[in-house]
C-alpha positions, 0 to 999 in steps of 0.5 A: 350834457350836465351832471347830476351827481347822487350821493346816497344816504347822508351826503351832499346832493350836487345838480346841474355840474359842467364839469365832474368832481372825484368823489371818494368813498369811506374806507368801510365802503371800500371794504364792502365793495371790495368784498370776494364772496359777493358775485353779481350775475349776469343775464344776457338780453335782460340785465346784470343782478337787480338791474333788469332791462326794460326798468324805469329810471325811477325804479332803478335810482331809488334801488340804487339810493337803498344800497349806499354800501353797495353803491357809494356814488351815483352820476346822472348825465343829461342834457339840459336843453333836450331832457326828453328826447337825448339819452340819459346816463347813470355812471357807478364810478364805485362799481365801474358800471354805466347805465343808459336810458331813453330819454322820452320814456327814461327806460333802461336800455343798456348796461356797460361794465367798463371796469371788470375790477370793480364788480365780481360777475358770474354767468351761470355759476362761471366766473366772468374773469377767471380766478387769479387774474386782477379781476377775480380778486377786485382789492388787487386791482389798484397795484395789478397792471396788467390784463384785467377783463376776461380774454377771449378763450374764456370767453369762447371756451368755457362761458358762451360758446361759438359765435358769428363773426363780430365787427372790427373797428378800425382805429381812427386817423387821428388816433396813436394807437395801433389797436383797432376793437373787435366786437364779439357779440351773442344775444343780448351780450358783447365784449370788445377786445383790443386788437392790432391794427397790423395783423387785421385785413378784409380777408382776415374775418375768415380766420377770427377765432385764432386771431383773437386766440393769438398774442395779437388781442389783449382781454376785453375791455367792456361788456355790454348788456341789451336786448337783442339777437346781437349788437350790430343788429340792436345799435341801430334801434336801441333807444327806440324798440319796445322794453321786453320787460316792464319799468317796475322791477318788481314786475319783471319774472311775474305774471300777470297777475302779481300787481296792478298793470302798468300805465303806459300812456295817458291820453286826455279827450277833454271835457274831464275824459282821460283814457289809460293806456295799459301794459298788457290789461285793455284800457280803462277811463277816468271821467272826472267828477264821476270817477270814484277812488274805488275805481281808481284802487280796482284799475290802478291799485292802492295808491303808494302814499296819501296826502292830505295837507293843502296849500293854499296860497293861490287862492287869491286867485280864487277871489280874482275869479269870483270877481270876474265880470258875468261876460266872462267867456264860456271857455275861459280858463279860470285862474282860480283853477290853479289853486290845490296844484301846489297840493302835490309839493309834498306829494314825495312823502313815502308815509299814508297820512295821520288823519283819520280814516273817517276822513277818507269815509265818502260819508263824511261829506254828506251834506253840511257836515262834510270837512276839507280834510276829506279832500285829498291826493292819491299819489301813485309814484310807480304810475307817474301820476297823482289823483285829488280826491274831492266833491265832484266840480263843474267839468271843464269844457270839450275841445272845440273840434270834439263836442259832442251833439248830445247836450252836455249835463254838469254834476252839481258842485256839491254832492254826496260822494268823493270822486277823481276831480283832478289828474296830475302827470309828472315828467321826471325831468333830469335837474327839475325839484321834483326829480325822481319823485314819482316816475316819468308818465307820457301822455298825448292830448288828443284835440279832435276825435279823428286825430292820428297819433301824429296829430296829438300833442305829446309830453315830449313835445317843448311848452311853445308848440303846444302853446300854439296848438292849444292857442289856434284851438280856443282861438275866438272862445274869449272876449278879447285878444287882451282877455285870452293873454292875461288868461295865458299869462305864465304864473311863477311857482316857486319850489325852493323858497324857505318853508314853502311845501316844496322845500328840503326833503319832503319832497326828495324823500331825504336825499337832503339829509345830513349826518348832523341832521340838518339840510343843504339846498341844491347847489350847482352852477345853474343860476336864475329861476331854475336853480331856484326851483322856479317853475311858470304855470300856463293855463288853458280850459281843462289843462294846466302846464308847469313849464321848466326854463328849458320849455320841457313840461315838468307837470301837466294837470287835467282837471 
């Protein structure tokens, strides 16, 4: 597991850690920390204050990072060889909270307090540790040496209730304790309660009420939040079970009708067809090169930023394209296809552009008269995914096993309307550059039309299988075994390097930042092309893949 360790506002971001390192926070935050008058409340099966069940990892480390007063030090916990698929933890050392999420859909599935002097909490106007023990005053709480969770009578008696009988856990063999931890657990809550070992026995859960109620049980030690009847019956299924409620925190109590619904999937048909897989609406279809900004402000809702500025560096490829021999095959993926993908390096910045609203006016490109300026990106950091907005362009070609009988028809290159010509899906890969830009978006590739949700090529699965896959797929659409490789040739993308669009707080909205206003890079014991913010771009017909040195797929462009 690797660290990621946030430091909001102006503080030093560290990536990719072995080890942790103690950081301390300014007295000032201490103090506000420390505060007795704020409480936070809890809500059993959906959250604890602002963190809600169900949140996306995006979500909730952006509200987090606006609250530096409130939460000093953020630690991010991954693995960096199976990003997608292991769990992934937020750690608020300041606040003695931790926070779990799934690593395929990165979505809040469970909130542990471990340290109840850190955070006053409150259930329903009651306080969770009763006032005049060290966790109802938290500035007492480094010299208090005693109990400071809330003993289980409160919690019986004044909080919650009865019960079921809970689980005892035993203490292991090779432990020295003789306290084993009993887990008295209510919907969508649990507390663990030390307990001795010696007055335990099978027999024993019979008569539970008064042996916790007895000297023999010390006060709980943690609280754990999630959704569910009780935690034997959810442990099992925790990172697995569909979110009751949505990723945007903003959602989460409103109806229906309070925003655009959320995407749940994006599944790519091919030939520029692309099914958005919805929360609560049904599904709605991105045609590119048909699909118009104005249907992608009905469907999606107004994008979160819009970004104008090219890059174009690639377009050397566009000159290497053009100079193709005509025996170039149907289906080959033209390198020049690369070009404005590194359009989106800057596609974190949180502002609408400063061009000119008639550069957005479909007006301006009629004829002669229309300017590249036009041409821009739809970020939708919330979804996951950006658009690019430009002339309509030849759509790229069917899967082999999906053309359809009908003969295929090409918008001209040229016309008088902006569409959608281009999908960009972002992974939120822990340790990538552009982590926590936008939030994760899951897709699947659906290569044949009877293909079962077995069958498709999922964002969770590593680059070389789906390598394979795809290769199987146009295998004998090219000219020669040495025309298909030098296609599928990986292209380095550098996102670290001096002035390149990728580079400083462009892209991490600030996160860089520093007192003195300057900028310090990522650092961190990673070496090679990763800790550069080196990436390898593959492509096939339709498809582009932004490959990690882990194999995990950090972006995938349809186009």
């Amino acid at each position: 597991m690797h660290v990621f360790r946030l430091i909001p506002a102006a503080s030093v971001i560290v990536c990719g850690f072995l080890q942790r390192r103690t950081l301390y926070a300014p007295p000032l935050i201490k103090s506000l920390m420390a505060s007795p008058n704020t409480s936070t409340q809890v809500f059993p099966g959906k959250g604890l204050g602002f963190l809600i069940l169900g949140a996306s990892l995006h979500n909730v480390l952006t509200r987090l990072k606006a609250r530096p007063q409130s939460h000093p030090s953020i630690e991010l916990s991954y693995s960096s060889s199976q990003p997608t698929s292991t769990p992934i933890v937020i750690s608020l050392p300041a606040n003695g909270l931790r926070l779990r999420f799934d690593g395929p859909d990165q979505r809040l599935r469970l909130i542990e307090v471990l340290d109840f002097t850190k955070t006053q909490l409150s259930y329903k106007n009651n306080d969770i540790v009763r006032a005049g023990t060290a966790g109802a005053y938290p500035t007492l709480s480094s010299s208090f040496k005693g109990p400071t969770g809330p003993t289980f009578r409160h919690v019986y008696s004044r909080l919650f209730g009865p019960a079921f009988p809970g689980e005892y856990i035993p203490p292991s063999s090779d432990e020295s304790t003789t306290k084993g931890t009993y887990i008295l657990s209510y919907p969508g809550i649990a507390f663990t309660f030390p307990l001795l070992s010696s007055v335990w026995s099978p027999k024993a859960n019979n008569d539970w009420v008064s042996i916790l109620s007895s000297s023999a049980a010390e006060p709980a030690v943690t609280m754990a939040i999630f959704n569910g009847s009780s935690w034997t019956d959810t442990c099992a299924s925790l990172y697995t079970r569909p979110p009751q409620y949505p990723r945007s925190l903003a959602l989460a109590g409103k109806g229906k009708d309070a925003g655009p619904d959320e995407v749940e999937q994006v599944k790519v048909h091919g030939h520029g067809r692309i099914e958005i897989i919805r929360r609560s609406n049904p599904p709605f279809w991105i045609t590119l090169s048909e699909t118009t900004p104005q249907d992608l402000v009905a469907e999606l809702g107004p994008p979160d930023a819009i970004y104008r500025k090219n890059d174009r560096r690639l377009s050397i490829h566009k000159k290497r394209a053009s100079n193709q021999s005509s025996s170039e095959p149907k289906y080959g993926a033209s390198p020049g296809k690369y070009d404005t993908y590194t359009d989106t390096d800057q596609s974190s910045v949180p502002n609408t552009t400063d061009d000119s609203d008639d550069d957005h006016d479909p007006s301006a490109a009629n004829g002669a008269g229309f300017s590249s300026s036009a041409e821009c990106f739809y970020n939708y950091f919330h979804h996951g995914l950006d658009v690019f907005i430009s002339l309509p362009t030849t759509s790229s070609p069917p899967f082999p096993a999906s053309i359809r009988e009908e003969e295929e028809t090409n918008i001209p290159p040229l016309s008088s309307h902006l569409t959608a010509t281009k999908l960009l899906l972002h992974a939120n890969i822990p340790g990538s550059y552009p982590f926590n830009r936008h939030r994760r978006s899951r897709w699947a590739i659906k290569l044949e039309p009877d293909a079962t949700e077995l069958d498709m090529l999922t964002s969770e699965m590593p680059f070389h299988e789906i390598s394979e896959r795809l290769k199987e797929t146009w295998e004998g659409t090219y000219g020669s075994k040495a025309e298909e490789d030098s296609l599928q040739r990986g292209m380095v993308l550098n996102r670290g390097w001096g002035d390149s669009p990728g580079s400083s707080c462009e892209l991490l909205g600030g996160w860089e930042d520093q007192l003195d206003g300057g900028r310090k890079g990522v650092t961190g014991t990673e070496s090679g092309s990763q800790a550069l913010g080196n990436t390898e771009l593959f492509g096939f017909p339709g498809l582009i893949f932004e490959v990690l040195k882990s194999d995990a797929i950090s972006c995938l462009t349809v186009y």
